[in-house]
C-alpha positions as CSV (number, residue, x, y, z in Angstrom):
1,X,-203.5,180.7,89.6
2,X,-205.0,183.2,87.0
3,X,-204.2,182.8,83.2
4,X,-203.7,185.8,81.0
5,X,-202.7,186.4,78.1
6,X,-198.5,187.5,77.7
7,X,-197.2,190.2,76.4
8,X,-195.9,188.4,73.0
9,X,-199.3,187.1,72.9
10,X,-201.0,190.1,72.5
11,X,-198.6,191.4,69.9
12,X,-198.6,188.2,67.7
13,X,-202.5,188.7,67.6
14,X,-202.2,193.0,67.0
15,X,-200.0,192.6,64.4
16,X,-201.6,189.5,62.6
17,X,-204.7,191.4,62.7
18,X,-203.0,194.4,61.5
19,X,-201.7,192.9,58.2
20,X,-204.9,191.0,57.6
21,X,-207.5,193.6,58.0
22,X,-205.7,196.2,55.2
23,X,-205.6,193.5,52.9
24,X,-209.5,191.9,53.7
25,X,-210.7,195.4,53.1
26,X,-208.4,196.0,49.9
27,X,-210.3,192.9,48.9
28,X,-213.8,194.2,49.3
29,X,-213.1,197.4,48.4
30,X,-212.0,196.0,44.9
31,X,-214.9,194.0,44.6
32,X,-217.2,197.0,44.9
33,X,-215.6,199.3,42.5
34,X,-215.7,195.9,40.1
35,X,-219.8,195.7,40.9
36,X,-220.2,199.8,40.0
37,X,-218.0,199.5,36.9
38,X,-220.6,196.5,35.8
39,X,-223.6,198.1,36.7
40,X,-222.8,201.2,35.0
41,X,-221.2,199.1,31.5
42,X,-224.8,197.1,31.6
43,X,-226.6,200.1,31.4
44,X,-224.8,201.9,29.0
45,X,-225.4,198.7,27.0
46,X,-228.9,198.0,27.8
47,X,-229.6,201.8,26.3
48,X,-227.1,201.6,23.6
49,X,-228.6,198.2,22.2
50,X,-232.3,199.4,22.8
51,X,-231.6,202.4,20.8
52,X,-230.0,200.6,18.2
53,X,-232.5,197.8,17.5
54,X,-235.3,200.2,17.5
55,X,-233.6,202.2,14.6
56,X,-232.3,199.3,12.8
57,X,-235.4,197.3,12.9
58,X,-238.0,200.6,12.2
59,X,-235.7,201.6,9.6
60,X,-235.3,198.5,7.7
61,X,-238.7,197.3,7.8
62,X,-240.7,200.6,7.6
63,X,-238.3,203.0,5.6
64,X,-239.4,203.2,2.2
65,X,-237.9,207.1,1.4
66,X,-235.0,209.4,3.6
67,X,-235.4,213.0,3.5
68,X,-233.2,215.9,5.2
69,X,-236.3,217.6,7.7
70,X,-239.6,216.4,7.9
71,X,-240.6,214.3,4.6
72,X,-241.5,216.8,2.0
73,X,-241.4,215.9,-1.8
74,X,-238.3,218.0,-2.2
75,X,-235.6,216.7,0.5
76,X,-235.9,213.2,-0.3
77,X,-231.7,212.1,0.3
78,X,-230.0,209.6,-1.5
79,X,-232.2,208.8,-4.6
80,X,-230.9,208.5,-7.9
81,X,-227.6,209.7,-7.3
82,X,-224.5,207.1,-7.0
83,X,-222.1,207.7,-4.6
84,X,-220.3,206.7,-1.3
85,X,-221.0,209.1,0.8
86,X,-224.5,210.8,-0.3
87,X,-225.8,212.9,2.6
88,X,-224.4,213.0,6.2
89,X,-225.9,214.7,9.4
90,X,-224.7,215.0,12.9
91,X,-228.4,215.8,14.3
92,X,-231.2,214.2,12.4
93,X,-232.8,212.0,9.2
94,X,-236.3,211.6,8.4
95,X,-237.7,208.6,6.8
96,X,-241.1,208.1,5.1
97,X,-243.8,204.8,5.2
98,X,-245.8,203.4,2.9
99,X,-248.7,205.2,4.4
100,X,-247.0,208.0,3.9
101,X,-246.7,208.7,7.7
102,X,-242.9,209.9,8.5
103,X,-240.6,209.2,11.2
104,X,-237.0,210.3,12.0
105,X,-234.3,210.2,14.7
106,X,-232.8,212.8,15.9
107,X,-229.6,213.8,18.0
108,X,-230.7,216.3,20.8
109,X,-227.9,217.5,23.1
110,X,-227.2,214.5,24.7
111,X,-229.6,212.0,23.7
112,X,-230.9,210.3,20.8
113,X,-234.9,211.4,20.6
114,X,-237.5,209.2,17.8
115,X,-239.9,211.8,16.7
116,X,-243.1,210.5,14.3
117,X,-246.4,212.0,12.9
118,X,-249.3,211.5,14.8
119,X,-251.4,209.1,13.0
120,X,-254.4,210.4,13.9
121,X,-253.5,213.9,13.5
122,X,-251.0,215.3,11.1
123,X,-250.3,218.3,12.4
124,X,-249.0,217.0,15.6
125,X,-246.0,215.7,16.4
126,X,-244.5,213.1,19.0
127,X,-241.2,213.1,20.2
128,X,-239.8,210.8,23.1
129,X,-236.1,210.2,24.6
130,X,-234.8,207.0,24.1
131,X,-232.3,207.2,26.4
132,X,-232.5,207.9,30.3
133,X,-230.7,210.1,32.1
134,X,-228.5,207.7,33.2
135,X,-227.1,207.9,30.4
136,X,-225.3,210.7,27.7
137,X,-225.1,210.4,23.8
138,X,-222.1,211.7,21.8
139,X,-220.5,211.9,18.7
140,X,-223.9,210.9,17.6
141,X,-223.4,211.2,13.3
142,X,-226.2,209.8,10.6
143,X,-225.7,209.3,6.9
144,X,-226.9,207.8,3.7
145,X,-225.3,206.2,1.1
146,X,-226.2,204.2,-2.0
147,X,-223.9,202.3,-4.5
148,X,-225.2,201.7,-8.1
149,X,-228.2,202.9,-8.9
150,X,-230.6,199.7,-8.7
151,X,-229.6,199.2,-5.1
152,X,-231.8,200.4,-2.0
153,X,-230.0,203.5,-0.1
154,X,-228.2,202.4,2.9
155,X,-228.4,204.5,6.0
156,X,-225.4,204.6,8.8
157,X,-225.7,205.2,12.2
158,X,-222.6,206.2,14.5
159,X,-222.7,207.0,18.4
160,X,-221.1,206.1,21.4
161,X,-222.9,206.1,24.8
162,X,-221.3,206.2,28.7
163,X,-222.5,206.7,32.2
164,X,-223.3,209.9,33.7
165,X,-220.5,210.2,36.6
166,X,-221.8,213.6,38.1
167,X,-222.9,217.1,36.6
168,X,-224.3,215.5,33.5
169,X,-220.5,214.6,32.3
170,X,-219.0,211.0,31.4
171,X,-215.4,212.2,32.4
172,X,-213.8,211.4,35.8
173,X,-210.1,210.7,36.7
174,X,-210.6,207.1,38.0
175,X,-210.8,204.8,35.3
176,X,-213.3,202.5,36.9
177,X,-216.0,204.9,36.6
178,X,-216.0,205.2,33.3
179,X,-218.1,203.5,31.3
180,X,-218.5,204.0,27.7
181,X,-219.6,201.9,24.2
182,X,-219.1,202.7,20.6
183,X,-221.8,202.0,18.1
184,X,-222.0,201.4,14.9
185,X,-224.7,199.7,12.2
186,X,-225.2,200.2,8.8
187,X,-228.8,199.3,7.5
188,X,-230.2,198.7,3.9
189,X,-233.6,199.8,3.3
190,X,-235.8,196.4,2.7
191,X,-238.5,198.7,1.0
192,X,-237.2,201.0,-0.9
């Protein structure tokens, strides 16, 4: 005698393998879009923080002046003058060392660019992305401010960085794929 499989047999095992094959790939189809939303939040944060602690620690250590454009005598910002809310820019500020080299940071479409003197020649100038293109810069604002007169100038930095989803934009109408971070620091010139 030959054994087969029944009728009923065969549909117990089609319809158990229908209900559990929708919901195995639900599963892995959730864990992917989790692993893209994390990849693409730790490098908006990988850029965002690099950014940051370059400015905050060149700024607080170096700084010793903040001008409007490149560091002239007469666009030195936020010196002498008490106020909350001194000098504000939503593209660049300059600062000056005590080598008198200068240094700034500026906002440049969609990134955040460092630009310097050359120290070994004046004339030219270096300027280098700090962000990839990974990534997009917005809302990007600078400003200065200093309370009482014997205090060092305090400069404020405001940005927010996401992930490029296509096109060069940050938008997309699934929320998974967005991936965005606000920052925000406000530094106090050590030698000023």
């Amino acid at each position: 005698m030959k054994r087969s499989f029944t009728l009923i047999e065969t549909i117990v095992v089609v319809a158990v393998i229908g209900l559990t094959l929708p919901v195995l790939f639900a599963i892995i189809f959730t864990l992917i879009k989790q692993q893209v939303k994390i990849y693409r939040l730790s490098q908006v944060k990988r850029e965002g923080d690099y950014v940051i602690n370059l400015m905050e620690n060149t700024i607080r250590n170096r700084a010793i002046s903040i001008h409007s454009d490149t560091p002239t005598e007469v666009n030195i910002v936020c010196k002498g003058v008490v106020g909350s809310y001194l000098y504000s820019s939503t593209s660049s500020l300059y600062f000056r060392d005590k080598d008198k080299q200068w240094f700034g940071y500026l906002f440049d479409s969609d990134s955040i660019a460092s630009k310097s003197a050359d120290l070994d020649n004046p004339l030219n100038v270096l300027t280098s992305a700090l962000t990839s293109s990974k990534t997009i810069v917005y809302n990007f604002s600078i400003s200065c401010s200093r309370n009482t007169i014997y205090s060092p100038p305090s400069v404020s930095f405001d940005f927010d960085v996401c992930f490029v989803t296509g096109a060069g934009i940050c938008t997309s109408t699934r929320p998974e794929e967005i991936a965005s971070i606000h920052y925000q620091t406000r530094i106090k010139l050590r030698s000023y």
